[in-house]
C-alpha positions as CSV (number, residue, x, y, z in Angstrom):
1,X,37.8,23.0,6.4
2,X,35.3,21.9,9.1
3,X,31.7,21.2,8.2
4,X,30.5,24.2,10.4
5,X,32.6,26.3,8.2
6,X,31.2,25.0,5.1
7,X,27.4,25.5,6.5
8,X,28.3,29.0,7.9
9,X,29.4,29.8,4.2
10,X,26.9,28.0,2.3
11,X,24.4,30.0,4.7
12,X,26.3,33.8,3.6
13,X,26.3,32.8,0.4
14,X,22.5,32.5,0.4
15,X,21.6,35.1,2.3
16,X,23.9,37.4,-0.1
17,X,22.4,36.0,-3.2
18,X,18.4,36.8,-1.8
19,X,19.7,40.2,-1.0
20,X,21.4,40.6,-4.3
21,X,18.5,38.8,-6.5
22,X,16.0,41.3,-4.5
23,X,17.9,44.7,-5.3
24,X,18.1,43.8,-9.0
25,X,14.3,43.1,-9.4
26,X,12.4,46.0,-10.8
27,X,9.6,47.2,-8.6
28,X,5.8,47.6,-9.5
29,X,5.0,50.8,-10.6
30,X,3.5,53.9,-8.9
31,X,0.0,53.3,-7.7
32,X,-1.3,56.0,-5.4
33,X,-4.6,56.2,-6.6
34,X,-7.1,55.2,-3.4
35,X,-9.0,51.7,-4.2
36,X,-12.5,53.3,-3.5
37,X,-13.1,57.1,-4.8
38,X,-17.1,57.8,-4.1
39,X,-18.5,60.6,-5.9
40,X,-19.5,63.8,-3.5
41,X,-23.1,64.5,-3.0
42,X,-22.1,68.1,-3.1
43,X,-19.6,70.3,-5.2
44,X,-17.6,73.6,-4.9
45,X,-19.1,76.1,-7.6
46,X,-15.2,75.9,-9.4
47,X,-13.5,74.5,-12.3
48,X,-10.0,72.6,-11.3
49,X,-7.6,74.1,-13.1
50,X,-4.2,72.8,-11.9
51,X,-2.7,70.0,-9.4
52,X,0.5,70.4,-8.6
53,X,2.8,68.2,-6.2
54,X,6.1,69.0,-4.9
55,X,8.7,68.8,-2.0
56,X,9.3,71.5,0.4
57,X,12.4,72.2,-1.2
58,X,10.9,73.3,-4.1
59,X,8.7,76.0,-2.8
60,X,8.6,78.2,-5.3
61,X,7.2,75.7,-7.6
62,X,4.2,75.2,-5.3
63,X,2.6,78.9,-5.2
64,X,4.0,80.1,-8.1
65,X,1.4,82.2,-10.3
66,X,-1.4,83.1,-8.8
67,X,-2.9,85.3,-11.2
68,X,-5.2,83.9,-13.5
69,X,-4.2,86.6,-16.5
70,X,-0.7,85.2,-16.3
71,X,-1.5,81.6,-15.7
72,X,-0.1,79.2,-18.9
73,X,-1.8,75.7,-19.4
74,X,1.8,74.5,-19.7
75,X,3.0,75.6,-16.6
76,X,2.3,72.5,-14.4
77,X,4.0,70.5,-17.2
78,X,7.1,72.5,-17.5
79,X,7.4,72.7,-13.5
80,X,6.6,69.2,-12.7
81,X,10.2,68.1,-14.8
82,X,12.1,69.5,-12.5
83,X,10.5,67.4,-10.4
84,X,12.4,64.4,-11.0
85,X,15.7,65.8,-10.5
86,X,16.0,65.1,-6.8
87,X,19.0,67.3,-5.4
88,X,22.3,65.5,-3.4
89,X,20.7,64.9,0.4
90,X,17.4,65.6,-0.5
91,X,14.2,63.0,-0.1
92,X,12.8,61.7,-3.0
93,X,13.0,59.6,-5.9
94,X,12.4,59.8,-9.7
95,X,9.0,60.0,-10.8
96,X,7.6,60.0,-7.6
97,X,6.5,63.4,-7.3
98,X,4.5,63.1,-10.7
99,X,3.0,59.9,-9.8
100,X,2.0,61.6,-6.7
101,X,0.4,64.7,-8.6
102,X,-1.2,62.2,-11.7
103,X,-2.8,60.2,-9.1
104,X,-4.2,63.5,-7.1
105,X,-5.9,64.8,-9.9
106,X,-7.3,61.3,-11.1
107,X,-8.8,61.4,-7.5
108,X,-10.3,65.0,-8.0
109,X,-11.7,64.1,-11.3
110,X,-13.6,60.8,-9.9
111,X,-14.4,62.5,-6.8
112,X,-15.9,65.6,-8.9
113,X,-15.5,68.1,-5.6
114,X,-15.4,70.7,-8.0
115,X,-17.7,71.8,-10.9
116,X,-16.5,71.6,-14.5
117,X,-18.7,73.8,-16.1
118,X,-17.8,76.5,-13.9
119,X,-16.2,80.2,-14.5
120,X,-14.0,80.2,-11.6
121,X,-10.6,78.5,-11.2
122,X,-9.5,76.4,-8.8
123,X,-5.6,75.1,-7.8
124,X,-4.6,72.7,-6.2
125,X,-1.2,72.7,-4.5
126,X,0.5,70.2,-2.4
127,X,3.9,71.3,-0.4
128,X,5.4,67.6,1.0
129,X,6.7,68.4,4.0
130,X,8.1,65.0,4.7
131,X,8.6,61.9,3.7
132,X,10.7,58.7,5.2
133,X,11.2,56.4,2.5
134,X,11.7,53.1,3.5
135,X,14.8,51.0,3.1
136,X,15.1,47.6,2.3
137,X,14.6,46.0,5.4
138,X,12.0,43.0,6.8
139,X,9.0,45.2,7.0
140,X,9.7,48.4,5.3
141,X,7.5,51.7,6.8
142,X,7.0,54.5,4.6
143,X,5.1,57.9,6.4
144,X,4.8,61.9,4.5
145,X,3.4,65.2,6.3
146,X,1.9,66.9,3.3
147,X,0.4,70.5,3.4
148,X,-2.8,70.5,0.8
149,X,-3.9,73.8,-0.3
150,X,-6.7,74.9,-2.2
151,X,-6.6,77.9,-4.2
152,X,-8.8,80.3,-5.8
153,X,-7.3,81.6,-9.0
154,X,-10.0,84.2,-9.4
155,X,-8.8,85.8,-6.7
156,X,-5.3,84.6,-6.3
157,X,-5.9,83.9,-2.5
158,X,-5.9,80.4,-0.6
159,X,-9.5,78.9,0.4
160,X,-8.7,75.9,2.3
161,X,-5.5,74.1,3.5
162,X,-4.8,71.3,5.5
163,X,-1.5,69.2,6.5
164,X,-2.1,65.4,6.7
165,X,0.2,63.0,8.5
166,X,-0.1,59.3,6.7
167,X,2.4,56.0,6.8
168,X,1.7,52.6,5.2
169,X,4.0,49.6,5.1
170,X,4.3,46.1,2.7
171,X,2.4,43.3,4.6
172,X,3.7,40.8,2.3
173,X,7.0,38.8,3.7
174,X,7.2,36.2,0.5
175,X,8.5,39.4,-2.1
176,X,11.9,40.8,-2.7
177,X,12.8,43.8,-1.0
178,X,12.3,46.3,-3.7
179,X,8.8,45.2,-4.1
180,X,8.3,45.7,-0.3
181,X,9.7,49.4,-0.9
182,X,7.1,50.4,-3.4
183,X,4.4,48.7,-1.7
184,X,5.3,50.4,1.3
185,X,5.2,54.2,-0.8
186,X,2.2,53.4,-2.5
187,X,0.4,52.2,0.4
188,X,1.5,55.9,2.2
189,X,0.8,58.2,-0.4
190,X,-2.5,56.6,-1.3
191,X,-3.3,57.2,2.9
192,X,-2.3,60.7,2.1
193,X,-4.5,61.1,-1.3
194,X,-7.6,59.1,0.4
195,X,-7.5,61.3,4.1
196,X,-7.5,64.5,1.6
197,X,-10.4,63.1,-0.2
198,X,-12.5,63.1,3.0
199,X,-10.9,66.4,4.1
200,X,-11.7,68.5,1.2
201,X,-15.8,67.0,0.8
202,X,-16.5,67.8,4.8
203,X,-15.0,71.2,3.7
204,X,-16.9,72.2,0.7
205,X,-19.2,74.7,2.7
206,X,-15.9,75.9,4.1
207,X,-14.5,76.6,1.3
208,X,-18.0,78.1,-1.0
209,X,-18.3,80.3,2.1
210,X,-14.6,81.5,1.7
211,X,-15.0,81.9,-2.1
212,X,-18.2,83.7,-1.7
213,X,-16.2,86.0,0.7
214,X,-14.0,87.4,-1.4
215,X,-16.5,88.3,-4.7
């Protein structure tokens, strides 16, 4: 056996243990909670009720009950299960839906957009349109469409809505692949959550003026 031989298999040997040794590490958990969350100066005259996340192929579980007389406190609970159950083909993986939908509400709450001491109900529903996981390769690119919709329970109809394109991507070369992957989600859905935070404050007169509409 020649020397280059030896090299060229001492170099595939390495490279195949790095890319083994990077699958098998466990990546960091979910974090799509924005870094910075300022408090609005303003808030819509509405009590958040619900926040519920889920892919387009799960309509129904998006807009499911609008009527406040029918509406369980359980029902985001039971629906978001079904969550993690990501069909043969379809995008997603598990838990990353509810991360998605713990992480909106946590924003919500900090934000304070709506009032708590209020009568009225609000929803919030978000329908992912799309979303391009990344793979395991140098520089892994994650991007989502999402459609956000705001919805007044009182009167079952929708005040505001608006789709928001975001991507993100691991800047760090020195970790394993997996940890690259979930970077690269995290920094993309947090896009998503923090671009929705702005969103919904400009459109708090948009939305009172909708509410106030339809008494």
């Amino acid at each position: 056996m020649t020397t280059e031989n030896t090299s060229l298999r001492r170099c595939l040997f390495i490279l195949t243990a790095v890319i083994l040794a990077g699958c098998s590490i466990t990546p960091p958990e979910y974090d799509f909670l924005p870094d910075r969350i300022s408090p609005a100066t303003r808030s819509v005259d509405a009590r958040l009720a619900s926040v519920l996340v889920a892919p387009y192929y799960r309509q129904e579980n998006v807009i499911l009950n609008l009527n406040p007389d029918e509406q369980k406190q359980d029902d985001d609970e039971n629906r978001v299960r079904m969550l993690d159950e990501i069909p043969p083909g379809k995008p997603g993986e598990p838990g990353f839906y509810t991360a998605w939908q713990i992480a909106l509400k946590d924003m919500l709450s900090r934000k304070a957009v709506f009032s708590e001491h209020s009568e009225r109900k609000i929803a919030v529903r978000v329908t992912v349109l799309d979303v391009r996981f990344p793979t395991l390769a140098t520089l892994p690119v994650s991007t989502t469409r999402a459609r956000y919709s705001v919805i007044d329970l009182t009167q079952g109809r929708i005040v505001y809505e608006t789709t928001i394109d975001s991507s993100g991507q691991a800047e760090d070369f020195e970790f394993a692949g997996a940890i690259r992957h979930r970077r690269a989600l995290n920094a993309t859905v947090g896009d998503s959550i923090a671009r929705f935070a702005a969103a919904v404050e400009y459109a708090i007169p948009v939305i009172t003026e909708a509410m106030r509409q339809q008494e």
